[in-house]
VOGU-3710 file (C-alpha; in Angstrom, 3 decimals, decimal comma):
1> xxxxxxxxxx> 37,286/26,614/-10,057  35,810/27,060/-13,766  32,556/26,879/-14,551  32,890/23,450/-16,478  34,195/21,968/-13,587  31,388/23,147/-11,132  28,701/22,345/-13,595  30,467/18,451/-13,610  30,580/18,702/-9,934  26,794/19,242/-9,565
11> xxxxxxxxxx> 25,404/16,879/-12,331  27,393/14,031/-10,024  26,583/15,387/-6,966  23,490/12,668/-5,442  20,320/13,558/-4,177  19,395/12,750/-0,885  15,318/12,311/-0,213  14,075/11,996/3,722  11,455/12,663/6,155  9,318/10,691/8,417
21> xxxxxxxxxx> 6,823/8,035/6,324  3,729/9,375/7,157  2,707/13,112/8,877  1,960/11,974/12,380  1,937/16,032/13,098  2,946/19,189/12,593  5,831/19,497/15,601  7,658/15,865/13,854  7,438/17,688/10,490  9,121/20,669/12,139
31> xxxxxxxxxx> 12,025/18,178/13,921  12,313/16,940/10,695  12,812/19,792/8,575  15,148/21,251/11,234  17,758/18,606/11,166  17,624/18,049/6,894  18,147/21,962/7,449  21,347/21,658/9,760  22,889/18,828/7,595  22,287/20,241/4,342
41> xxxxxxxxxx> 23,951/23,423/5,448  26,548/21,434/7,187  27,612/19,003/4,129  26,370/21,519/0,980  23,937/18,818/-0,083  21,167/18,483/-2,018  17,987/17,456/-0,074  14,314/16,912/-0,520  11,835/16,664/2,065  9,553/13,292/1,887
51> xxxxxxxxxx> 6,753/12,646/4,144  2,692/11,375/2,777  -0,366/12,981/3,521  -1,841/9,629/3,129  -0,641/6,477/3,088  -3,565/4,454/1,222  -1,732/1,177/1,181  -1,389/0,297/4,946  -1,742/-3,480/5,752  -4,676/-3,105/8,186
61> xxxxxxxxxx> -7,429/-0,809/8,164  -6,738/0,116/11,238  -3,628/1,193/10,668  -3,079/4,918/10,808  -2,707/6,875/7,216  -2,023/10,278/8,050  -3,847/13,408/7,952  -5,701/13,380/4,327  -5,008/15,542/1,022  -6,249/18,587/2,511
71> xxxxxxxxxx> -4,599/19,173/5,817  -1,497/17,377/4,633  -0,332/19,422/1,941  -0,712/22,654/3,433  1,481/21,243/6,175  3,831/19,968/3,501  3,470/23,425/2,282  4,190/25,259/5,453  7,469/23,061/5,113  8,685/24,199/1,998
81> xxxxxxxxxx> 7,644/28,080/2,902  9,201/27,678/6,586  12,405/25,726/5,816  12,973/26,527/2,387  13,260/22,453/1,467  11,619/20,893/-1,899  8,904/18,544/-1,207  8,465/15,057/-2,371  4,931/13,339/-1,414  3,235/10,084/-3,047
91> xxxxxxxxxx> 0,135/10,129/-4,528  -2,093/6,688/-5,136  -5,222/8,643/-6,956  -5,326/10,171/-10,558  -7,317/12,970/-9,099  -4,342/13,535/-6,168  -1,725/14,436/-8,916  -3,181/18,396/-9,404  -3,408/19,527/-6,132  -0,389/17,774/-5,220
101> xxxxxxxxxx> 1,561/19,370/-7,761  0,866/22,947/-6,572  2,973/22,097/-3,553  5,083/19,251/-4,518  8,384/19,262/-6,427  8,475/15,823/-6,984  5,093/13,618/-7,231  5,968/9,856/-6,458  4,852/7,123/-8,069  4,449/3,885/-4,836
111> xxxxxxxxxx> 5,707/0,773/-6,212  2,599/-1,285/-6,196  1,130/1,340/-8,714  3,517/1,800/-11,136  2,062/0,025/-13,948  -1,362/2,458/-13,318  -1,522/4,308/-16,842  -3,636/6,905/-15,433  -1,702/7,721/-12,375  1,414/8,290/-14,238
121> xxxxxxxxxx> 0,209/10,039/-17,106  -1,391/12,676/-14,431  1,701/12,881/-12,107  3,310/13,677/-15,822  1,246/16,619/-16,662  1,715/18,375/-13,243  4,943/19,000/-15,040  6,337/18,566/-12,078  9,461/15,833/-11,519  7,666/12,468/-11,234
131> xxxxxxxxxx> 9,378/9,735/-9,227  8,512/5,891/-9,726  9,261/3,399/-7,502  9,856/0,111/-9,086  7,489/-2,447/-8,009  8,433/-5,256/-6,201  7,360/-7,528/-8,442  8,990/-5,835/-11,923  12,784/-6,030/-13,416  14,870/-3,031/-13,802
141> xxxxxxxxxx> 14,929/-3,504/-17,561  10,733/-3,469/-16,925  10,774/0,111/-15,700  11,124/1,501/-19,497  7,422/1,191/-20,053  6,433/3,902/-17,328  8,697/6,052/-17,887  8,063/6,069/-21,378  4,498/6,586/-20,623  5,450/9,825/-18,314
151> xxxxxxxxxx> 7,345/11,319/-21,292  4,971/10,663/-23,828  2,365/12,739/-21,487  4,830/15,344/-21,214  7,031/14,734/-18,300  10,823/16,448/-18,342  11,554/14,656/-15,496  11,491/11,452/-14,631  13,085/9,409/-11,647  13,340/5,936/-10,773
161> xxxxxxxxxx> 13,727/4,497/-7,289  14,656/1,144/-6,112  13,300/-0,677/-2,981  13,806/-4,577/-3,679  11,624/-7,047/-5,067  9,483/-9,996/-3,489  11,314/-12,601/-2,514  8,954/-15,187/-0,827  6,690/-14,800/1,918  7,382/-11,848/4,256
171> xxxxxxxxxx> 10,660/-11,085/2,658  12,790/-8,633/-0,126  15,904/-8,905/-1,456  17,772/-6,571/-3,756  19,299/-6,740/-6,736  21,441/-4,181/-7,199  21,955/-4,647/-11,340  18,447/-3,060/-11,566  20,038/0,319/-10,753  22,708/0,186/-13,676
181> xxxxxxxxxx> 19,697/-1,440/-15,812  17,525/1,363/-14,945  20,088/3,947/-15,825  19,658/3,312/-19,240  16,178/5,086/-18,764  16,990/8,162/-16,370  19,850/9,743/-15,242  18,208/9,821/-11,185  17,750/6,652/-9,720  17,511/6,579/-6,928
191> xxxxxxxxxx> 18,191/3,765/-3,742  15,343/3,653/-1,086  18,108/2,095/1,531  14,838/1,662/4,224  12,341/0,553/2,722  14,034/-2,240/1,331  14,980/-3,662/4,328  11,065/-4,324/5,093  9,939/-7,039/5,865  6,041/-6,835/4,286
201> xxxxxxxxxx> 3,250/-7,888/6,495  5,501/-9,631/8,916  4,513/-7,949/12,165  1,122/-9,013/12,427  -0,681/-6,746/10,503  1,648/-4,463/10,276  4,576/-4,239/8,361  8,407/-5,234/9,918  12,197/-4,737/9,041  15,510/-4,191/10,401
211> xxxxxxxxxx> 17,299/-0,630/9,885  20,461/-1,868/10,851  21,330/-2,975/7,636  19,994/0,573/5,868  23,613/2,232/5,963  24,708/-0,952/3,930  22,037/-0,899/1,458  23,303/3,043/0,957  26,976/1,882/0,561  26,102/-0,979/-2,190
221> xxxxxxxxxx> 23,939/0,721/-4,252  26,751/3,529/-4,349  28,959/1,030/-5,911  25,950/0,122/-8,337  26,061/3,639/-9,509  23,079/4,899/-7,676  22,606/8,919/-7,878  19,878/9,321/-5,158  19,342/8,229/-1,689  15,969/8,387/-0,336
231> xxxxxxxxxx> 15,865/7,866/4,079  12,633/7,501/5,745  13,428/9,614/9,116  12,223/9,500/12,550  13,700/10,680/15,861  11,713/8,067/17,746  11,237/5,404/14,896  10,324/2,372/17,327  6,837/4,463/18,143  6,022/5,707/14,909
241> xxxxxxxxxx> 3,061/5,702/13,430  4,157/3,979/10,087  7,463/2,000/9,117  8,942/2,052/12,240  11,273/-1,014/11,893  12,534/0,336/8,608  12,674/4,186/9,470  16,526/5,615/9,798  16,676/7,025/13,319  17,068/11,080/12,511
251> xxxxxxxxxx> 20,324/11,269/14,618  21,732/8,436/12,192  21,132/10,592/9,024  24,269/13,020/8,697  26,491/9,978/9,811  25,635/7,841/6,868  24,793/10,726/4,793  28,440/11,496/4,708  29,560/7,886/4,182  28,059/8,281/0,801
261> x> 30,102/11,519/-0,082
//
């Protein structure tokens, strides 16, 4: 094969982004990391690992938010030393973006804060890759405006991620133009195929969803030109400790991991 057609074969070649949504613990971040492991091996993929040390924008207060900054990243770190995966973690605070960044590969941007000037232009100086999820309340034609802030603050890298927009009460829907609309501002964008299938504060105080549609949400915004896939992961997803409705079951992954290749 030349070298011209391998280098064609990687730039189309999607990324794939999954992990359990919060860190309940160190033994489900080792499960994890395991299978991602075993299926990037098995299908020569390109994967990142994606779990939060803290997940600041639960619906309840009591709702569980993971370990903190501290403890979470050097689990996130033992990850990437253990397993060999890149990490991808969220931030929601300017001063997270730093110490994130000395563990992180990518630094994601949640939805409801991508407008935050400050939060981007930090993630952007880690000069690390910054993802940002479009908010459910923005266009994909809106999404220019942080991305040109991460660039103007010195970001290389910068990906955009899908996940639906508010449609009523309780409810997304997506439109899948705002991936080829967003593609006129990065070359990643990426489909989050569970979390828009939520179903946002509709579990009484919690939040709902329905995975079963999550392999279709993959398949559709393949045909919208996505080039990135990001999975929340679980192996016991109806007794997690975050997104559980949404969450991919793990054994599930490879199966519509390869429906997309």
């Amino acid at each position: 094969m030349s070298n011209e057609k391998q280098s064609k074969e990687r730039a189309q070649a999607p990324v794939f982004i999954a992990g359990p949504c919060v860190i309940e613990s160190a033994e489900l971040l080792d499960i994890v990391a395991r299978e991602l492991c075993r299926i990037r091996q098995q299908l020569g993929i390109e994967i990142y690992f994606k779990a939060s040390f803290d997940k600041a924008n639960r619906t309840s207060l009591s709702s569980f938010r993971g370990p903190g900054m501290e403890r979470g990243l050097q689990m996130l770190s033992d990850v990437k030393s253990r397993y060999a995966l890149p990490i991808l973690t969220d931030i929601h605070e300017s001063y997270q973006a730093a110490p994130a960044g000395e563990v992180a590969d990518v630094l994601q941007i949640p939805a409801f804060l991508c407008r935050q000037t400050d939060l981007l232009t930090a993630a952007a100086r880690t000069g690390r890759i910054v993802n940002i999820k479009k908010a459910q309340f923005l266009s994909g034609q809106d999404m220019r405006f942080p991305v040109e802030k991460c660039r103007q603050s010195g970001a290389t890298d910068v990906w955009l991620t899908e996940r639906g927009n508010t449609f009523g009460y309780n409810n997304l829907v997506v439109d899948f133009r705002n991936i080829a609309d967003m593609k006129q501002f990065s070359s990643t964008v990426v489909m989050d195929c569970t979390h828009s299938v939520q179903r946002p504060g509709a579990a009484g105080g919690s939040t709902g969803g329905d995975r079963k549609f999550v392999p279709a949400m993959a398949l559709a915004a393949k045909a919208f030109g996505a080039t990135g896939y990001f999975f929340e992961v679980h192996p016991d997803p109806d007794h997690a400790l975050s997104d559980g409705p949404n969450m991919l079951r793990l054994e599930d992954l490879e199966r519509v991991i390869t429906s997309l290749l």
